[in-house]
N, C-alpha and C positions, 0 to 999 in steps of 0.2 A: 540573322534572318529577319527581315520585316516584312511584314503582310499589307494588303488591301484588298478593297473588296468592290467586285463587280453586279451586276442584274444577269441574274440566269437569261438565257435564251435556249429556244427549241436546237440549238447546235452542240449544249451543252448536257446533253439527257444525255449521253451513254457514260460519258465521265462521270457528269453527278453519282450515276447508280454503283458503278465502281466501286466509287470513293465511301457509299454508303455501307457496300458489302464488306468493305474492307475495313469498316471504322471500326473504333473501339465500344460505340455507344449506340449509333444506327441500326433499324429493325426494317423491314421492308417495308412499313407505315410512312419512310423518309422517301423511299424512291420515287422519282419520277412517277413512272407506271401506274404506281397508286398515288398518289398526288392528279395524277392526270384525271382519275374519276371523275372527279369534283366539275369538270367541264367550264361554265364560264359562272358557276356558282360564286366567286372569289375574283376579285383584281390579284392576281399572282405577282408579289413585288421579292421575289426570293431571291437570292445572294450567293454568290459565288466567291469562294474567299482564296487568295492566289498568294503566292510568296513573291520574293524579288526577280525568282527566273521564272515567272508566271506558270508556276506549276499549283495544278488545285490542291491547298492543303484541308481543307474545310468547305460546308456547305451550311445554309441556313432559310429552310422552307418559311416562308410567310405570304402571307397577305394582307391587303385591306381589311379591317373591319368592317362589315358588310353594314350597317347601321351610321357608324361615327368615319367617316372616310379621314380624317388627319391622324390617325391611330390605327397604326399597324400592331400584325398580331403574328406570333409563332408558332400554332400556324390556326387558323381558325375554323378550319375542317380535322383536324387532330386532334389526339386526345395528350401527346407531347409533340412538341419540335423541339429550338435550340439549335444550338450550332450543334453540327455531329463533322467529327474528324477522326483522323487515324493514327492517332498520337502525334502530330506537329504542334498544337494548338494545348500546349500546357503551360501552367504559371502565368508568366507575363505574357508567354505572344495571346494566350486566351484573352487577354484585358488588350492586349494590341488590336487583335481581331472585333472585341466586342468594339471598342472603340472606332476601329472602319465601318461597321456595320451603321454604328448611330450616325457618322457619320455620312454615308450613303441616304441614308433616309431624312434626315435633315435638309440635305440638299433638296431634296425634292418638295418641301418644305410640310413633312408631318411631323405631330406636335407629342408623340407618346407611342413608346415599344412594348409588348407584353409579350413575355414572354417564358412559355410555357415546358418548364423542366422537365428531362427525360429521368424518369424515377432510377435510383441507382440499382434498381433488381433486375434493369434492362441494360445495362451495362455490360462490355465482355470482358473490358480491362477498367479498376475506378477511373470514373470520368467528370466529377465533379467542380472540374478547376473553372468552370461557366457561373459555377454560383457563386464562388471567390470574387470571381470579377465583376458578380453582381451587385455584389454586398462594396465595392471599391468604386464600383458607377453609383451607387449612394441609391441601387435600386431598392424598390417596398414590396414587399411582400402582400400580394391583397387579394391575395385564394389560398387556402387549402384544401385538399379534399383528401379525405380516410380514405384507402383501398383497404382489402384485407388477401396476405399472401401465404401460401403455406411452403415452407423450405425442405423440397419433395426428398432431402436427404437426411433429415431427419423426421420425418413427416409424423408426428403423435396420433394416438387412436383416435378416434370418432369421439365424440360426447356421447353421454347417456342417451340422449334423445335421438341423435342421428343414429347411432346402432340400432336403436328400436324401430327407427323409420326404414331402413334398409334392409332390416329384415322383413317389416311387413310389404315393401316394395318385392320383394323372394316370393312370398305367401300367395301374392297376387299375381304370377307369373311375367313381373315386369323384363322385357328382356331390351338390351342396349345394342342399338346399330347405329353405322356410320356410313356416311361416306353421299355424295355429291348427292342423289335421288334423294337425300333426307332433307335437302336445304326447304325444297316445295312446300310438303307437309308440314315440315314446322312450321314454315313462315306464317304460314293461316291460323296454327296454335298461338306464334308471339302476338301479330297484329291485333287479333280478336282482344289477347290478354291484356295488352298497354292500351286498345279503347275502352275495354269495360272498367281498369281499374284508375288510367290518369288520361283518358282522353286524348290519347298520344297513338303519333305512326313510329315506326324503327326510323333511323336517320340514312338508312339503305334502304332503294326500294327492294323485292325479289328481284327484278330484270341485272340492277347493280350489280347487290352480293353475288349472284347467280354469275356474272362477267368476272366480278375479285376471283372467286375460288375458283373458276377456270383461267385467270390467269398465275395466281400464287396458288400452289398446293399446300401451302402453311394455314390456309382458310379452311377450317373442318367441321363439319357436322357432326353432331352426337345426336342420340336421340331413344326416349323411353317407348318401347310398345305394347298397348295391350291388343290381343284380337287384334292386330292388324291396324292397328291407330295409330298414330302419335300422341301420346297426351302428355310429352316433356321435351325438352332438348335445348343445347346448348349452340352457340356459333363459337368456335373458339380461333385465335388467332394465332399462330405458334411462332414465336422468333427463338432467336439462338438458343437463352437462357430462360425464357419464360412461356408460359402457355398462359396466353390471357382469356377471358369470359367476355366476349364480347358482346354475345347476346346470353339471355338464358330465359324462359317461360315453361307453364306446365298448363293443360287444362282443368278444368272442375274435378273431373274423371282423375287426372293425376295428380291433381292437389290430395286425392279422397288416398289413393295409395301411395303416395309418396314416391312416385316416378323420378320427379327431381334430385331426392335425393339416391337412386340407387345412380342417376346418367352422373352424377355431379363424384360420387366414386368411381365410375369408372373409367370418367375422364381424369382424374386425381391417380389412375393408377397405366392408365396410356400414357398421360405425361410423363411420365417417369421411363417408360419404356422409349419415349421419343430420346431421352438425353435431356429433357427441361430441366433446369437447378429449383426452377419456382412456378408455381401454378397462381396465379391473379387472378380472384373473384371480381376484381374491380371497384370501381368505390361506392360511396353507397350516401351520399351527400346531394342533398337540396339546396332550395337558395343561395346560389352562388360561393357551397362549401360553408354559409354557415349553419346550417340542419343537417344533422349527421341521422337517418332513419334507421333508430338503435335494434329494430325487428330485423333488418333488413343486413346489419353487420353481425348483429347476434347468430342469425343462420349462418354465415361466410364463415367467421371464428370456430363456429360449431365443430367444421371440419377440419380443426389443427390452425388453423391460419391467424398470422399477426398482421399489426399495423403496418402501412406504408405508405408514408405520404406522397402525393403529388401537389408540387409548388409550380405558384403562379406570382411571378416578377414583373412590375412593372418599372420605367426612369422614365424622363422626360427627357425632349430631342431639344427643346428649348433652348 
């Protein structure tokens, strides 16, 4: 079998999405659907990767770099891309493909790929054979960022300090609810919290998120209440094998009782109940992966959780 590789077009979204439910390594973050959010935020240069009887064995979301337009990116409204397939695209045809890929993009004549690796704890079957062929493209490594993940099947006690905080989270009659009506209230929790502490909006506005989680039901709300408040909550994202943290804030109020940490168990114990193998606080890095904010993974570790890298590859199309 040999492969090449074409430009998505709007003919190819029901396939694409297919081929993504069906991969070994794709999360609904790959489809279409969600990909579509992003509107005309992005030059979308994404790839359709076909065998000799032009059947789709692989896909591969990117775009322009919004800033440097000769460098494309995998994908630059994600937090992973890469190629995602369904078992075709292993050993050599992986290095076959990656190779159509550079090639496609050369032609058009940009000068640099990055591209950003789907961490192995999102994987259904291992699917690593992308970074083999990165290291054989003679690609660099020039990101890293710490996640922190807890392995909900073996999942360790709480630390000292987070048992103490969840209990007094009890004390203070914090109590945990979910579901769509929570996204509102939070959101006016998160937004206030990333301006007063980094002068930051969420990268969704409400109207977005509010459209994601009505279109993906894997989009969930958690959320801490006192007297009828919100003063915690979490945005989480669920795919096959992992429940990630996509958002997470608390107010003053739930800072003072530790609301965070009672939503943050008992999202730690819905996961579980979902089928998750892993629950992803996310990562916890600055300056472009090289400030790791040790306050910041120290809380994530607190609750059982280890390292997990997310790698960032770049080669040149040159």
């Amino acid at each position: 079998m040999s492969v090449a590789a074409r430009h998505y077009t709007e003919q190819d979204a029901e396939a694409w999405d297919k081929l993504v439910v069906e991969s070994w390594n794709g999360t609904f973050l790959h489809q279409r659907r969600f990909l579509s959010y992003h509107g005309d935020r992005f030059q979308d240069l994404s790839l359709i990767i076909e065998d000799d009887r032009r059947h789709i064995v692989g896909v591969f979301p990117a775009a322009l770099d919004p800033v440097r337009e000769d460098i494309l990116i995998s994908h630059p409204g994600l937090t992973y891309g890469g190629v995602v397939h369904s078992g075709s695209l292993q050993g050599a045809m992986m290095l076959e493909a990656l190779h159509a890929v550079a090639e496609s993009y050369r032609a058009i004549g940009l000068r640099l790929l990055q591209y950003k690796a789907v961490p192995h704890i999102y994987h259904k079957v291992p699917s690593t054979d992308d970074l083999y062929a990165l290291f054989c493209l003679e690609a660099v490594r020039y990101r890293c960022d710490l996640s922190a993940a807890v392995d909900l099947t073996l999942r360790p006690e709480l630390r000292k300090g987070r048992r103490s905080d969840l209990n007094k989270a009890r004390r203070y009659g914090v109590q945990v609810e979910s579901g769509p009506s929570c996204l509102e209230p939070f959101w006016a929790v998160l937004e206030k919290n990333l301006a007063t502490k980094h002068g930051a909006r969420p990268v969704h506005t409400l109207d977005e998120i509010t459209r994601l989680a009505g279109m993906f039901p894997e989009i969930k709300c958690l959320v801490g209440m006192m007297d009828d408040e919100v003063v915690a909550g979490v945005v989480l994202f669920c795919t096959t094998k992992v429940v990630h943290v996509q958002y997470a804030a608390s107010s003053t109020l739930g800072n003072t009782v530790a609301a965070q940490t009672a939503v943050m168990d008992h999202a730690l114990a819905k996961s579980r109940e979902w089928g998750a193998r892993y629950f992803d606080f996310g990562t916890s890095n600055e300056d472009e992966g090289w400030v790791l904010n040790e306050g910041l993974h120290r809380f994530k570790t607190s609750f059982g959780a280890g390292g997990v890298v997310h790698e960032f590859y770049e080669f040149s199309l040159e």
